[in-house]
C-alpha positions in Angstrom: 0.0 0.0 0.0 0.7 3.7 -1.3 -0.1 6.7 1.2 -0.2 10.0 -0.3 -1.0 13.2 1.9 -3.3 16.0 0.2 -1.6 18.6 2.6 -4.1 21.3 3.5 -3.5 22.2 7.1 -6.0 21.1 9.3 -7.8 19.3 6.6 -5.3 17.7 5.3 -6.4 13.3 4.4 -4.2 10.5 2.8 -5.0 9.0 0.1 -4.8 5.4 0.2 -4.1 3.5 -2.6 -3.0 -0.5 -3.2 -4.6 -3.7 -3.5 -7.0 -5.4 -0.8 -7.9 -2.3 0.8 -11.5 -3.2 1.4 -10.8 -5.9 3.1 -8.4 -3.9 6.1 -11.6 -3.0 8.5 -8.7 -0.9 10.4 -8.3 1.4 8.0 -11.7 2.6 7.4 -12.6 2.2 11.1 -9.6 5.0 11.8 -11.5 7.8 9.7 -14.8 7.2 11.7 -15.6 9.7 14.0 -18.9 7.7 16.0 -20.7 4.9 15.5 -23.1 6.4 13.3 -22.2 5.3 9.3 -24.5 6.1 6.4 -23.0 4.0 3.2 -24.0 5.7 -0.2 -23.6 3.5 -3.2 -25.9 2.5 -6.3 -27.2 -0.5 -7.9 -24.0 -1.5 -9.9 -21.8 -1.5 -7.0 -23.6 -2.6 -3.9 -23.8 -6.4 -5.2 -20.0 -6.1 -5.6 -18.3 -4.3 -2.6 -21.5 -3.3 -0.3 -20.9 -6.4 2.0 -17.4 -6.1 2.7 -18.1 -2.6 3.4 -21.1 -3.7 5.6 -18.5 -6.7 7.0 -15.9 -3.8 8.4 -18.4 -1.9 10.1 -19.6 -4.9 12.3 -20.3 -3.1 16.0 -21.2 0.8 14.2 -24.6 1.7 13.4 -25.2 1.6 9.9 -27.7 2.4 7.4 -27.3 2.5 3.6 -28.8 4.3 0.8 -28.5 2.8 -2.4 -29.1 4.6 -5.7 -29.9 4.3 -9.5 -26.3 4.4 -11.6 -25.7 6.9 -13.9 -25.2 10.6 -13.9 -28.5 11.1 -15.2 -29.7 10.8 -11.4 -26.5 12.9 -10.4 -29.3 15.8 -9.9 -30.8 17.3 -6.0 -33.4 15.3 -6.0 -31.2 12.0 -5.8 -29.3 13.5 -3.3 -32.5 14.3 -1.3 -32.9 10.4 -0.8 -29.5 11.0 1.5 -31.0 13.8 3.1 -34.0 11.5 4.0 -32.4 8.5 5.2 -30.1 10.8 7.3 -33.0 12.8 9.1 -35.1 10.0 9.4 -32.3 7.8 11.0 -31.5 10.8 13.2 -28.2 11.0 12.0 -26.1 13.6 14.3 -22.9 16.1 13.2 -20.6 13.7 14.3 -21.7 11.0 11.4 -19.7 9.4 9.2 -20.6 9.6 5.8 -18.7 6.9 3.0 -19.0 7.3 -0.4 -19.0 3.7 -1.8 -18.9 4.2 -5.8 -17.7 5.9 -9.0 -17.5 9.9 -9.3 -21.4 10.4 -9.5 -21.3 8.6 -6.5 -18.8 10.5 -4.5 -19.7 13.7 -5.3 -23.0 13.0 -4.7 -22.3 12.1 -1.4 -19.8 14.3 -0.5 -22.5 17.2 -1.2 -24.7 15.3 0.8 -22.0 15.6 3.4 -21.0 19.0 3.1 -24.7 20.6 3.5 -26.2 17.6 6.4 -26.2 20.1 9.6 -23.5 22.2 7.8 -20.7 19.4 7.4 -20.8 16.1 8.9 -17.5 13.5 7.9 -16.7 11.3 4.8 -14.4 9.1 2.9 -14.4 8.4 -1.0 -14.2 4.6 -1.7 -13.8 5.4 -5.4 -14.6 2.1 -7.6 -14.1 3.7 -11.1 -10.5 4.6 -12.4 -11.9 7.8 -13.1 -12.9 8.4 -9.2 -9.8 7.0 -7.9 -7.1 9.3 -10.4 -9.6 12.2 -10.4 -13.1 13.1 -8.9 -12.3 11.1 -5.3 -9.3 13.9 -4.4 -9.6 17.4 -3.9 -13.4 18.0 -2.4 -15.0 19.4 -5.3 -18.9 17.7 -4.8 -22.2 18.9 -6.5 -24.7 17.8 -8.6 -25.6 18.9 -12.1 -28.7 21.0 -13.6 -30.3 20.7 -16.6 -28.6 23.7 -17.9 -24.9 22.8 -16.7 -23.0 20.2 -15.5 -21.7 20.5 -12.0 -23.2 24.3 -11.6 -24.0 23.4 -8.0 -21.9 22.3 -5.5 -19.1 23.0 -2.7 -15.8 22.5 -1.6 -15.4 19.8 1.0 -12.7 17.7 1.9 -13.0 14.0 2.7 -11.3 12.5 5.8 -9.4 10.0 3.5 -9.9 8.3 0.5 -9.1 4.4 0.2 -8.1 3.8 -3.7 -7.9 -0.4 -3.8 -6.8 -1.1 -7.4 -9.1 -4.8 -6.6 -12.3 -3.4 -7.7 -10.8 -2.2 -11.2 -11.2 -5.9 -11.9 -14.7 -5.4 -12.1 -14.7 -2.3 -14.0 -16.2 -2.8 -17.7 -13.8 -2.0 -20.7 -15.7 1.6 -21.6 -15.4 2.7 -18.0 -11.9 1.6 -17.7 -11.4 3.9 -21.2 -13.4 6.6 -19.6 -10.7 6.9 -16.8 -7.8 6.9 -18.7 -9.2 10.3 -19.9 -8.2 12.0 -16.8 -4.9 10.2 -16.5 -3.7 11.2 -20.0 -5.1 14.9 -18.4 -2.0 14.8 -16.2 0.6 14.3 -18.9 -0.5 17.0 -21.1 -0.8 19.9 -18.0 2.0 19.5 -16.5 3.9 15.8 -16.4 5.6 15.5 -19.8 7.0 12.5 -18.7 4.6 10.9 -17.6 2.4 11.8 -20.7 5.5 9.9 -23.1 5.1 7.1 -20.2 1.4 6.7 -21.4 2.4 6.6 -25.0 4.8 3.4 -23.9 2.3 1.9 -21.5 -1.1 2.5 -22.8 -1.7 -1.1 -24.1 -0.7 -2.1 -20.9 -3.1 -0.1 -19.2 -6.0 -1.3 -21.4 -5.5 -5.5 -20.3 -5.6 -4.2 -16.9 -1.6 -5.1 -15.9 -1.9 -4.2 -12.1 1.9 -2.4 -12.1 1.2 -0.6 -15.0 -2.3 0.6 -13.0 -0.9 1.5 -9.7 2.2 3.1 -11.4 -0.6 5.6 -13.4 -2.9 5.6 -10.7 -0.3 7.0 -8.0 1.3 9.3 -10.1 -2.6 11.1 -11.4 -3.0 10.9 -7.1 0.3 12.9 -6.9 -0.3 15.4 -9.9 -3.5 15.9 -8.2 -3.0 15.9 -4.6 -0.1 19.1 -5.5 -2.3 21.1 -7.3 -5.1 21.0 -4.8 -2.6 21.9 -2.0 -1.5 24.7 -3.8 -5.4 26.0 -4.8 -7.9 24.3 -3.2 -10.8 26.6 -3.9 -9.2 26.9 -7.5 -8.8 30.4 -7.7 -5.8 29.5 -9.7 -3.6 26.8 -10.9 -6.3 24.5 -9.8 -8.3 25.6 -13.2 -5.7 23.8 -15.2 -7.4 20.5 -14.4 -10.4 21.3 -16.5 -8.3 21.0 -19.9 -11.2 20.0 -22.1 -13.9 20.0 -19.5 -15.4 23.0 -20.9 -16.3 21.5 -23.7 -16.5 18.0 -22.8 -19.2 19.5 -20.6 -21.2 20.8 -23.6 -21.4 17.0 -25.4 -22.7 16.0 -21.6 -25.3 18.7 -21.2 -26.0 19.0 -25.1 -26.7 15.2 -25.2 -28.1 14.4 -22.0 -26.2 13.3 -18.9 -25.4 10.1 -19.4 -25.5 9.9 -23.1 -21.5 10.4 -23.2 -19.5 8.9 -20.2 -17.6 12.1 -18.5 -14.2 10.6 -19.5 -15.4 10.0 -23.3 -16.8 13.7 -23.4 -13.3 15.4 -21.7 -11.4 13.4 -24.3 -13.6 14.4 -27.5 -13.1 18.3 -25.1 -9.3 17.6 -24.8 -8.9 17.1 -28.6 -10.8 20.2 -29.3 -8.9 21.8 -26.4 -5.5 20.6 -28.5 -6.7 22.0 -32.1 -7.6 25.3 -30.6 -4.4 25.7 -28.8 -2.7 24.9 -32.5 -4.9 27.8 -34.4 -3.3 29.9 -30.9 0.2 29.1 -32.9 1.5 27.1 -29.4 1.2 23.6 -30.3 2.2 22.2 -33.6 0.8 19.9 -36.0 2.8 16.7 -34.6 2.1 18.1 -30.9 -2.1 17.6 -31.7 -1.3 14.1 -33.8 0.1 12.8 -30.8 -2.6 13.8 -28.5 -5.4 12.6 -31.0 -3.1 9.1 -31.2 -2.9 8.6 -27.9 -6.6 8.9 -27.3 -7.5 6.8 -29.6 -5.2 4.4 -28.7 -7.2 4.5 -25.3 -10.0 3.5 -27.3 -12.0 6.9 -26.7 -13.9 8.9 -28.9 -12.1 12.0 -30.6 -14.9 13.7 -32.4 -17.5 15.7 -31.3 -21.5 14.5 -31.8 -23.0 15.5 -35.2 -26.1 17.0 -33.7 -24.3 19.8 -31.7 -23.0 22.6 -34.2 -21.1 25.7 -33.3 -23.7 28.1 -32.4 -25.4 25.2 -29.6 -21.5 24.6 -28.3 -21.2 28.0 -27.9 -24.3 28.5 -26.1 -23.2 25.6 -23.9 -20.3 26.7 -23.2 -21.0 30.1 -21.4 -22.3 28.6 -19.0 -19.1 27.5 -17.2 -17.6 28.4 -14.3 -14.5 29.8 -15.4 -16.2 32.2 -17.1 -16.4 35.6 -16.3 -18.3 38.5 -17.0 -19.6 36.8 -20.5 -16.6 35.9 -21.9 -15.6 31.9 -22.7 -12.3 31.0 -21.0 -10.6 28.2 -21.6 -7.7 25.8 -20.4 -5.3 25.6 -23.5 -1.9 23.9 -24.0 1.3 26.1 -24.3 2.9 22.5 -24.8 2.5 19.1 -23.9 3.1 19.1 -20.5 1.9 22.7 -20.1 -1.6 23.9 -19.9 -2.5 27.5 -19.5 -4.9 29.5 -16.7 -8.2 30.1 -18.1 -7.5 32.1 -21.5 -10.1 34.7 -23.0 -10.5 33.3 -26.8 -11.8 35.2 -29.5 -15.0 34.0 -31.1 -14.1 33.8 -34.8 -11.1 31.2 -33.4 -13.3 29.1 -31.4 -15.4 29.2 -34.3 -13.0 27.9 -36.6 -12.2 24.5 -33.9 -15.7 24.0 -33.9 -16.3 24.0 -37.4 -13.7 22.7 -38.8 -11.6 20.5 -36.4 -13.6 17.3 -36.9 -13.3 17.5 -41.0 -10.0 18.3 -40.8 
């Protein structure tokens, strides 16, 4: 087992990551505060993992709340069904709150978490790639609206987030894809190395090779765990871990949540993200190839959906919150290995990666 510290002061968690980490009741049972546990999970998981959860809090008082899977129910009214079990369970402020799931999962209950009597504990138990290199760290939770995805929300920290590299084995192949998005992410902000790494390794990635996993899972933890120490309310830096979000966001709302998994939809936003930054004259024809290649290679879409033109993208888009005061900004790529801080772009430019990037 790997233990990484997200160091923010007082609120400062490790992140654990290895293999058999569900079945080490010790570990959980340290970031308990009382014997009152809520479990949040949904349908695909709880079959899988919910008993061995249920198993390591023999002797705590615990209820669960099991919900539909998919980020179409990533909305408040799903979350209200915490709410409810927490109330009517008389749940008190010094709960424990676990997050048993993939990132609509944890940042549903993390929300949950954040607003019960104004912030009662939890701990991400991350089950999706995705969740354990990405969503899981940091304490960004929310839910999504219909007219944006993850417009409502709040900064909260978990007390410690367990990352076993076990439950990957159950993962399906498009989810496993779907993660990789966000590790590739880390490369191309600010880890050259480890983005030439993934060039090497991807295959090995894709048949599941567990050294090849925990090698990119702990160094996405690490990339992550800095940034969020640096900005934790991401008033800075921290923006740089949106590359392609803003429009991978658009497909998601555009289409429907759920339509487009949020790891297809960043990397279709990433390769967008990559063209626009070439029309910006900073990366060069080989520089997007590369990026393209490698997400394809990951066996993730590249092109954005036919039924979303320029004019409904842009409309999407504005509603983002790194925008400010009307104006579209956007995480770009100076170089592999170098993304920007949200960057003003003029319309006719983002017109011209809109309309033209998936023809060319």
């Amino acid at each position: 087992m790997k233990t990484l510290q997200v160091q923010l002061g007082e609120r400062s968690y490790p992140i654990y990551i290895g293999s058999g980490l569900l079945d080490q009741a010790g570990l959980l049972a340290q970031h308990i505060k009382s014997k009152q546990v809520l479990v949040v999970t949904n349908e695909t998981i709880a079959p899988l993992y919910l008993d061995k959860i249920l198993k390591n809090l023999a002797g705590y008082s615990v209820e669960t709340v099991i919900l539909p899977d998919g980020e179409q129910f990533k909305t408040l009214d799903f979350v209200n069904k915490i709410f409810d079990k927490l109330l009517s369970s008389k749940f008190s402020r010094n709960a424990t709150l676990i997050a048993l799931g993939g990132g609509v999962i944890g940042d549903m209950g993390g929300f949950a978490a954040a607003c019960y009597q104004r912030g009662i504990a939890f701990v991400q138990i991350p089950t999706t790639l995705l969740a354990q290199v990405d969503s899981s760290v940091g304490g960004k939770t929310g839910v999504n609206h219909p007219l944006g995805k993850n417009m409502i929300g709040a900064f909260y920290q978990p007390q410690a987030v367990l990352a076993d590299a076990d439950v990957l084995d159950t993962l399906d192949d498009r989810q496993l894809s779907a993660g990789l998005a966000e590790v590739i992410k880390y490369g191309l902000i600010s880890d050259v190395e480890f983005f030439e790494w993934l060039e090497l390794n991807i295959d090995a990635l894709l048949t599941r090779d567990k050294q090849a996993l925990a090698f990119a899972i702990e160094r996405s933890c690490i990339n992550k765990a800095q940034v969020v120490a640096e900005d934790e309310t991401e008033t800075g830096v921290r923006a740089t871990l949106n590359l392609g979000h803003t429009f991978g966001h658009a497909i998601e709302t555009g289409m429907g949540y759920g339509a487009y998994l949020h790891g297809e939809a960043v990397a279709i936003g990433t390769c967008q993200a990559a063209d626009l930054s070439r029309r910006k004259g900073w990366l060069n024809d080989n520089d997007v190839d590369r990026i393209i290649t490698l997400f394809k290679k990951a066996r993730l879409p590249v092109l954005p959906p036919e039924e979303l033109d320029a004019d409904r993208f842009i409309e999407l888009m504005a509603v983002d919150k790194k925008n400010v005061d009307g104006q579209i900004r956007l995480i770009l790529l100076k170089h592999i290995g170098e993304a920007t801080l949200p960057v003003s772009v003029p319309r006719e430019l983002l017109e011209l990666t809109l309309k033209h990037y998936a023809r060319e």
